[in-house]
Wavefront OBJ file of the C-alpha trace (Angstrom):
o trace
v -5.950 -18.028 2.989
v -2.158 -17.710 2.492
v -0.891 -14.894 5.088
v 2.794 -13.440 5.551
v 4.454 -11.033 8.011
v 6.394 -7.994 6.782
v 8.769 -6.555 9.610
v 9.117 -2.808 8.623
v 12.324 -0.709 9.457
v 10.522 1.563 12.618
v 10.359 0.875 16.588
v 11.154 -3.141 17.277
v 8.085 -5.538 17.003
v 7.823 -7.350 19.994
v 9.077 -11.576 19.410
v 5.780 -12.525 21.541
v 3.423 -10.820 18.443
v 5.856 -12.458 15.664
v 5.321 -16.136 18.003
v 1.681 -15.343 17.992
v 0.880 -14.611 14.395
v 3.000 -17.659 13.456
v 0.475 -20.044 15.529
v -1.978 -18.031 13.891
v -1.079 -19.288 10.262
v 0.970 -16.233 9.495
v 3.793 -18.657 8.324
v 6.105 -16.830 6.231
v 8.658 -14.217 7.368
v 9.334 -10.913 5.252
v 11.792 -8.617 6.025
v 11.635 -4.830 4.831
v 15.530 -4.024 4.055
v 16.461 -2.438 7.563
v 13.500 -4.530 9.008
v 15.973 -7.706 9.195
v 18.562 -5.644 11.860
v 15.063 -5.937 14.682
v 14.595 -9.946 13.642
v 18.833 -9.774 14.073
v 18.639 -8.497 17.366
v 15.989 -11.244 18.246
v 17.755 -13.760 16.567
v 14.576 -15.114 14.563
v 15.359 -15.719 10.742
v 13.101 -14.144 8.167
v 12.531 -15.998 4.716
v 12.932 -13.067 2.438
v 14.776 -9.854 3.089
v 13.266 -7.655 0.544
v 14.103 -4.374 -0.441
v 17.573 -1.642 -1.759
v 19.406 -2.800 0.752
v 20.574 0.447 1.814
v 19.162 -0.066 5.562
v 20.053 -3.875 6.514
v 23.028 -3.750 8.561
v 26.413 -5.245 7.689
v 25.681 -8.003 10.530
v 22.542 -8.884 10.020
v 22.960 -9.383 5.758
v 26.461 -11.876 6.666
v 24.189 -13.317 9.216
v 21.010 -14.625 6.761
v 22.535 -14.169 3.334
v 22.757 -17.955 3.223
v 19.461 -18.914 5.394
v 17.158 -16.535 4.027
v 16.323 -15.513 0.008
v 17.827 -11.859 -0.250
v 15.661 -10.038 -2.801
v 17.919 -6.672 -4.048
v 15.264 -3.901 -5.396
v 17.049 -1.152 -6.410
v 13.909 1.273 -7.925
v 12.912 3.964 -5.533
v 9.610 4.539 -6.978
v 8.176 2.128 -4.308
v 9.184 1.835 -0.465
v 10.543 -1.123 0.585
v 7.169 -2.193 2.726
v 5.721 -2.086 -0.743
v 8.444 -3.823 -2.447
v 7.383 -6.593 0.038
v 3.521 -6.055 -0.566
v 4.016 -6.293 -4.272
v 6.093 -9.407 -3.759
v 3.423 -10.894 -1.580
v 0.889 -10.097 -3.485
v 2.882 -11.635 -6.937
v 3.242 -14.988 -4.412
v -0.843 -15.041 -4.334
v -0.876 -13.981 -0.398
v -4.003 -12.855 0.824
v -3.402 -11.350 4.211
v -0.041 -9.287 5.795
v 0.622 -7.938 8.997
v 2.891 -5.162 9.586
v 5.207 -4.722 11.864
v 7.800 -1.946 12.582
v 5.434 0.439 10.331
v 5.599 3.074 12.451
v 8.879 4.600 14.472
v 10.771 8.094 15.543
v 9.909 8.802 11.494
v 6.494 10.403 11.462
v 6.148 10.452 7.579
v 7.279 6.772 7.214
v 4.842 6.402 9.540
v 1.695 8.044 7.951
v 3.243 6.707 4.485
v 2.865 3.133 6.046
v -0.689 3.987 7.091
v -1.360 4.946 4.025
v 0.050 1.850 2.201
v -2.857 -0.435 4.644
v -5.408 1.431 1.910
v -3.038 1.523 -1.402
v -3.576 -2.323 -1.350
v -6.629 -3.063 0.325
v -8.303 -4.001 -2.632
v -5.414 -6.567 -3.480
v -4.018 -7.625 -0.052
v -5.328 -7.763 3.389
v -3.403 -5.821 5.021
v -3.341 -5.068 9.343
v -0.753 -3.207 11.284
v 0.103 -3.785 14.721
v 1.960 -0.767 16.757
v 3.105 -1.526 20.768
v -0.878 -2.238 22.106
v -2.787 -1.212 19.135
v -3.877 -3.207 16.294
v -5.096 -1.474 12.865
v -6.772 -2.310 9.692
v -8.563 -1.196 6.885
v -12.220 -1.921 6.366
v -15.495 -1.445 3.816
v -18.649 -2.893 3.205
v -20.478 -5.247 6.069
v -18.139 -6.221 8.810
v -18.770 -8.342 12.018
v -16.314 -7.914 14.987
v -15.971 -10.472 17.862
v -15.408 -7.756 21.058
v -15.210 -7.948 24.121
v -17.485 -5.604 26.579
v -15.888 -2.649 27.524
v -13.237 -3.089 24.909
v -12.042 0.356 23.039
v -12.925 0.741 19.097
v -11.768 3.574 17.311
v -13.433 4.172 13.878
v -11.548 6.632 11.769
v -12.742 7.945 7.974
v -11.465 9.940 5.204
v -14.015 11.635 3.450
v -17.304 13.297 3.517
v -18.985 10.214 0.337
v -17.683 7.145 3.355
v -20.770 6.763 6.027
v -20.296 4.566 8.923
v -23.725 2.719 10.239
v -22.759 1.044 13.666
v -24.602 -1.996 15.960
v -23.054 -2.393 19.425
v -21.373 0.516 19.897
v -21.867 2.918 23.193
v -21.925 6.009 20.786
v -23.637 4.710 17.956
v -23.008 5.669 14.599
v -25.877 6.567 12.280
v -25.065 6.884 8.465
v -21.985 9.375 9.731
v -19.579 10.476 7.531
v -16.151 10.574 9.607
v -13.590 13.179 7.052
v -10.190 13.343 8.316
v -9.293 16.354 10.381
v -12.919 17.113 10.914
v -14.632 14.310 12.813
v -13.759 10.851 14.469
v -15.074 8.076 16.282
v -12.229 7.893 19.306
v -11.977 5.834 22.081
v -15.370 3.966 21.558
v -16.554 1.176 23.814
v -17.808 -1.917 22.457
v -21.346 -3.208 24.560
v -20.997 -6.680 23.917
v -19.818 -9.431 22.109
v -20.114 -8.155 18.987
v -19.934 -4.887 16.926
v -21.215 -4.854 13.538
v -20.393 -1.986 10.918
v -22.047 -0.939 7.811
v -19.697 0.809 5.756
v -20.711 2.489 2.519
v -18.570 4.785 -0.141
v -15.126 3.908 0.448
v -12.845 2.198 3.617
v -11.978 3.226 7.540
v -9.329 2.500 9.394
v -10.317 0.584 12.794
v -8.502 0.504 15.778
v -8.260 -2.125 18.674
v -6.212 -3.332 21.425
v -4.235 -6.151 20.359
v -4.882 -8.138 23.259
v -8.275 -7.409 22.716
v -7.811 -9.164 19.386
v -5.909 -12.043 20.610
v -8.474 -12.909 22.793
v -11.089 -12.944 20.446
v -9.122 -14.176 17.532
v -9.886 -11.403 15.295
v -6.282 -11.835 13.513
l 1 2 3 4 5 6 7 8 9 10 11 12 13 14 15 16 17 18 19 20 21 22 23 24 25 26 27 28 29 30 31 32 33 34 35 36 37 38 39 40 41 42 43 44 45 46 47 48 49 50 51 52 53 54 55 56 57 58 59 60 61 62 63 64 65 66 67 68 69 70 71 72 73 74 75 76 77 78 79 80 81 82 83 84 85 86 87 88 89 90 91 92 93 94 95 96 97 98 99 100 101 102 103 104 105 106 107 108 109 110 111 112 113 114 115 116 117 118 119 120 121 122 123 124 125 126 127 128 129 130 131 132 133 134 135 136 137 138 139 140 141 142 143 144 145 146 147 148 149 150 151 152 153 154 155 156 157 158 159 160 161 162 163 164 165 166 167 168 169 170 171 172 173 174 175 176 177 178 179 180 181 182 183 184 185 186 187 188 189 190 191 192 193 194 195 196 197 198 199 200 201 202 203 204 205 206 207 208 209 210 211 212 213 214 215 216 217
């Protein structure tokens, strides 16, 4: 598996995720246009700055122009986290994790969101926000848990079911539709959830610590 990091233009990541994911084989360092100003601040280099450049502050472009490989996108038809996806995904990486997706801008949030399902089917892709950690899943999937630990299971429409093994509130061949029905604040049983999912992708949603422990990354 080849596996990147894209650092997104919203709220600071914190340098203690970007220190774990590198141990974790996420080796190479993206940065979404404005994204570079957070690795500025933290005075960590990126590899590639990619993006319109209309974000990246004066400061932090004088600082890495000559240690990291500025890539200057200037169409608008794609945001720069996907101008970083694409880019990835041209390199042949397999997995990204996003940070900085989401910030005081609630539609480059949900756009972001969004983006983890664009390019499922091409890239890997898992955000991590503050304490939570998010990605996009279909088909059979096996979670290491921890008991007592909080799942959230989120769908989109009424053709995705959700089948669920370890789960306080199971889930039976349940359709979860946005804006109708959701699977919040679940609680794993054991050391394991597994999850049928049939029909299309859901989002799933864990504590990040949670997935540090049981090195889920």
């Amino acid at each position: 598996m080849k596996k990147c990091i894209i650092v997104a233009n919203g709220s600071p990541p914190r340098r203690s995720d970007i220190a774990y994911l590198k141990i974790r084989y996420y080796k190479t360092l993206i940065a979404a246009d404005g994204g570079a100003n957070s690795l500025y601040d933290m005075n960590i280099v990126p590899d590639f700055i990619i993006g319109d450049m209309d974000s990246i502050s004066d400061e932090a472009l004088a600082k890495f122009k000559n240690v990291s490989k500025v890539i200057h996108i200037k169409r608008q038809t794609d945001t720069d986290v996907e101008k970083c996806l694409k880019f990835a995904i041209k390199k042949k990486f397999t997995h990204a994790v996003l940070l900085g997706a989401t910030g005081n801008r609630l539609d480059h949030s949900f756009c972001n969101l969004g983006i983890v399902l664009k390019y499922d089917d091409k890239i890997h892709v898992a955000v991590i926000h503050e304490r939570s950690y998010l990605a996009a899943y279909s088909g059979k999937v096996k979670l290491i848990t921890t008991p007592g630990e909080i799942i959230s299971v989120y769908g989109f429409d009424e053709k995705t079911k959700i089948t669920s093994k370890g789960l306080k509130y199971q889930l039976r061949n349940v359709a979860l539709p946005f804006g109708k029905k959701e699977s919040t604040s679940n609680v794993a049983l054991g050391n394991t959830v597994e999850l049928k999912i049939t029909g299309g992708k859901v989002f799933v949603i864990r504590s990040i610590d949670a997935v540090k422990a049981n090195d889920n990354i």
